[in-house]
C-alpha positions as CSV (number, residue, x, y, z in Angstrom):
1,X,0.0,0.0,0.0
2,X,0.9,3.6,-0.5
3,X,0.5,6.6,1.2
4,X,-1.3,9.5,-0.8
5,X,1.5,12.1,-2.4
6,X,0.3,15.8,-0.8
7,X,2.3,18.4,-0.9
8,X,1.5,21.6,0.3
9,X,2.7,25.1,-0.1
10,X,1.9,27.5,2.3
11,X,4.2,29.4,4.7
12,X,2.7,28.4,8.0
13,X,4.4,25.6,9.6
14,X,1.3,23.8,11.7
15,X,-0.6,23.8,8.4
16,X,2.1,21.5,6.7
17,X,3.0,19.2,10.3
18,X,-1.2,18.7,10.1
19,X,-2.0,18.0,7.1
20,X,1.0,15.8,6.8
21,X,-0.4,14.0,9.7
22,X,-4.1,13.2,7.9
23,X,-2.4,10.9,5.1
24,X,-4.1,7.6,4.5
25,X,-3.2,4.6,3.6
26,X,-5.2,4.2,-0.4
27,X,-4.2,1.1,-2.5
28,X,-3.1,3.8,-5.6
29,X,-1.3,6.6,-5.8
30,X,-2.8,10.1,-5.9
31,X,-1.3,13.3,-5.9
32,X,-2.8,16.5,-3.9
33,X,-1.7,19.4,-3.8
34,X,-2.5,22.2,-1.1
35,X,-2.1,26.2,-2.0
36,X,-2.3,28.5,0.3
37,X,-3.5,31.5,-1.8
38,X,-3.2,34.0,1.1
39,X,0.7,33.4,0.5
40,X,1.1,34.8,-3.1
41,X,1.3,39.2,-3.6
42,X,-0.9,38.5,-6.9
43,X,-3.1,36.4,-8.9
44,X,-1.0,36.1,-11.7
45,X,2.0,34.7,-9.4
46,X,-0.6,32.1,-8.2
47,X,-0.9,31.1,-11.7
48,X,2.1,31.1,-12.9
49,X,3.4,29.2,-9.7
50,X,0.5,26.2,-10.8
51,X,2.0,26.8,-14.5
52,X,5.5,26.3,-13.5
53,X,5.5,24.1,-10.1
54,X,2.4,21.1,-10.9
55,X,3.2,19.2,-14.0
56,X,2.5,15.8,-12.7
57,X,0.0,17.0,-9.8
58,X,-3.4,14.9,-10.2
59,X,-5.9,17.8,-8.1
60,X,-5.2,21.2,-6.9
61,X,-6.7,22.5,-3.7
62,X,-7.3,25.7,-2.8
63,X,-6.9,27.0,1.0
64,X,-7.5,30.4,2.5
65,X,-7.2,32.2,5.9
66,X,-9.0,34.8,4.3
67,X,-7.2,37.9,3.3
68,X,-8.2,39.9,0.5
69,X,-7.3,37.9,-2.5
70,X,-9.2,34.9,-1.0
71,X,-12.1,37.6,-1.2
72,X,-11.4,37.7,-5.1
73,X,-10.9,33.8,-5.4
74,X,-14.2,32.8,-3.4
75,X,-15.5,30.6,-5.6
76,X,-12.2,28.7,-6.4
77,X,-11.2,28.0,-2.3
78,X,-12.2,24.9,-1.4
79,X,-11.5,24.8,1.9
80,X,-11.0,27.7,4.4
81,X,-7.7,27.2,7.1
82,X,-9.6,27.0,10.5
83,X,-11.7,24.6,9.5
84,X,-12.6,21.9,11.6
85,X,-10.3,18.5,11.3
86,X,-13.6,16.7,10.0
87,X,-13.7,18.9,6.8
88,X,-9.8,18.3,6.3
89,X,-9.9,14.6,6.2
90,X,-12.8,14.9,3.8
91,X,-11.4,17.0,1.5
92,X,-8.4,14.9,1.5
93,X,-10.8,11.5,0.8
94,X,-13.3,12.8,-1.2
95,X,-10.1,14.6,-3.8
96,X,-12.7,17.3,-4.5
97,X,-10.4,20.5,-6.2
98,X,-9.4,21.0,-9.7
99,X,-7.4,19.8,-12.6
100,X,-4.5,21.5,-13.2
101,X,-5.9,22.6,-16.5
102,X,-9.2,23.6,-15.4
103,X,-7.7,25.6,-12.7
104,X,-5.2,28.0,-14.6
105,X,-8.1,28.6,-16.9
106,X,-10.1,30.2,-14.0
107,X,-7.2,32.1,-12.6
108,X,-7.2,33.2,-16.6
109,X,-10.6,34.2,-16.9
110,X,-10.0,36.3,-13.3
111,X,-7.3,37.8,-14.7
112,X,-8.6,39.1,-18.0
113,X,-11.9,40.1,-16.1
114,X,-14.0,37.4,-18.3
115,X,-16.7,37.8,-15.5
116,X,-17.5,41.4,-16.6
117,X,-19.4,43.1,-19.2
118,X,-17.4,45.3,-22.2
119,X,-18.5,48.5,-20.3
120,X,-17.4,47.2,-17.2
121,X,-14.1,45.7,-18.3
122,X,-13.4,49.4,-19.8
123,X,-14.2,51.2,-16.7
124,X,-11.6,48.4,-15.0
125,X,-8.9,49.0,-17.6
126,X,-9.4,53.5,-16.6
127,X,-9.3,52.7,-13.2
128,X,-5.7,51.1,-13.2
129,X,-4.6,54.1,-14.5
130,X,-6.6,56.9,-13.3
131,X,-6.3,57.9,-9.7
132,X,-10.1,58.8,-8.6
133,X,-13.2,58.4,-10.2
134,X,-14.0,61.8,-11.5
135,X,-10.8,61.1,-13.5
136,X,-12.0,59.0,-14.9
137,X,-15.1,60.0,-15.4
138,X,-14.1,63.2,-17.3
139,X,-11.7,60.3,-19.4
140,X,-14.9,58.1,-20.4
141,X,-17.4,61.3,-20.8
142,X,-19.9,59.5,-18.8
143,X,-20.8,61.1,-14.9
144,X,-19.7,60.5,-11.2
145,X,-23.2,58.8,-11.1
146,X,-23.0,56.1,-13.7
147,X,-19.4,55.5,-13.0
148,X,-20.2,54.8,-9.2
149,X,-23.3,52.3,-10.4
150,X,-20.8,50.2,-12.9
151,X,-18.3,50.5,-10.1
152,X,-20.7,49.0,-7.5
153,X,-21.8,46.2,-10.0
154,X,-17.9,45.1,-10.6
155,X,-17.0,44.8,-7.0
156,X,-19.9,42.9,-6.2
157,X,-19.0,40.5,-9.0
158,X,-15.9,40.5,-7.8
159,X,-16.7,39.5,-4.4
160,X,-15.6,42.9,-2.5
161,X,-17.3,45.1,-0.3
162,X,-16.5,48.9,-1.5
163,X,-14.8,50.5,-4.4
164,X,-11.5,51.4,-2.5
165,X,-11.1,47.0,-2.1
166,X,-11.9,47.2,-5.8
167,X,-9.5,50.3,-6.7
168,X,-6.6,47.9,-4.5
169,X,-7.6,44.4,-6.4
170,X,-7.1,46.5,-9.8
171,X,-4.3,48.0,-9.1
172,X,-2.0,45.2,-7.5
173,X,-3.8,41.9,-7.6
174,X,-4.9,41.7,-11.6
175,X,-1.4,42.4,-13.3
């Protein structure tokens, strides 16, 4: 018999000792992989670290504590860090996660905004580079008004709770 292959990269030490510690014993080989997404400064070095790092890696597994980039990557975490020991060994039976494939293609589609309407991805592309909304507004010849309102539908797609998280996430999480 031999023991699943997980590997995990995170940066906290009692997360790698513990989840060391809930390897079975399974009659084939599968390969796991735990990424703590909290650890990477952007979402394009999360994806270029699966790109570059998981060639032979079976599933992927998301984990979170939480921070703001989890925010952005809610629907991708599959399993939050203080969750109880029960939901652990679960996730580690049941292999639930992603492909490799399948999960640089949704880091992908985060990345180029696929998630948005046209308007919205241009009033994403002005905000990188302009410094406030009426900037921008005066750049897009539209008002304050309709700017805030396709402002408040991105950051809700995106899974944040005002446009200064949104104005952050633009500006150093998506390049």
């Amino acid at each position: 018999m031999l023991y699943m292959d997980i590997q995990i990269y995170s940066d906290d030490r009692y997360l790698k000792y513990a989840v060391d510690s809930l390897k079975t014993v399974y009659p084939g080989r599968r390969q796991i992989h735990f990424i703590d997404v909290d650890i990477f400064p952007t979402i394009k070095a999360l994806r270029d670290y699966i790109y570059q790092e998981t060639t032979d890696i079976q599933r992927i597994i998301f984990i979170s504590r939480g921070m703001l980039l989890a925010a952005v990557l809610a629907k991708e975490i599959d399993i939050h860090i203080s969750a109880p020991l029960i939901h652990w060994r679960a996730c580690i039976n049941r292999m639930p996660g992603k492909e490799r494939e399948c999960a640089l293609l949704k880091l992908d589609n985060i990345l180029t905004l696929h998630r948005l309407t046209y308007r919205e991805r241009l009033l994403a592309a002005e905000l990188r580079r302009s410094t406030s909304l009426r900037l921008t507004a005066r750049t897009m010849d539209y008002s304050v008004k309709q700017l805030q309102t396709l402002s408040m539908s991105i950051y809700r797609k995106m899974n944040l709770k005002n446009t200064n998280q949104l104005h952050f996430v633009l500006r150093n999480l998506l390049h």
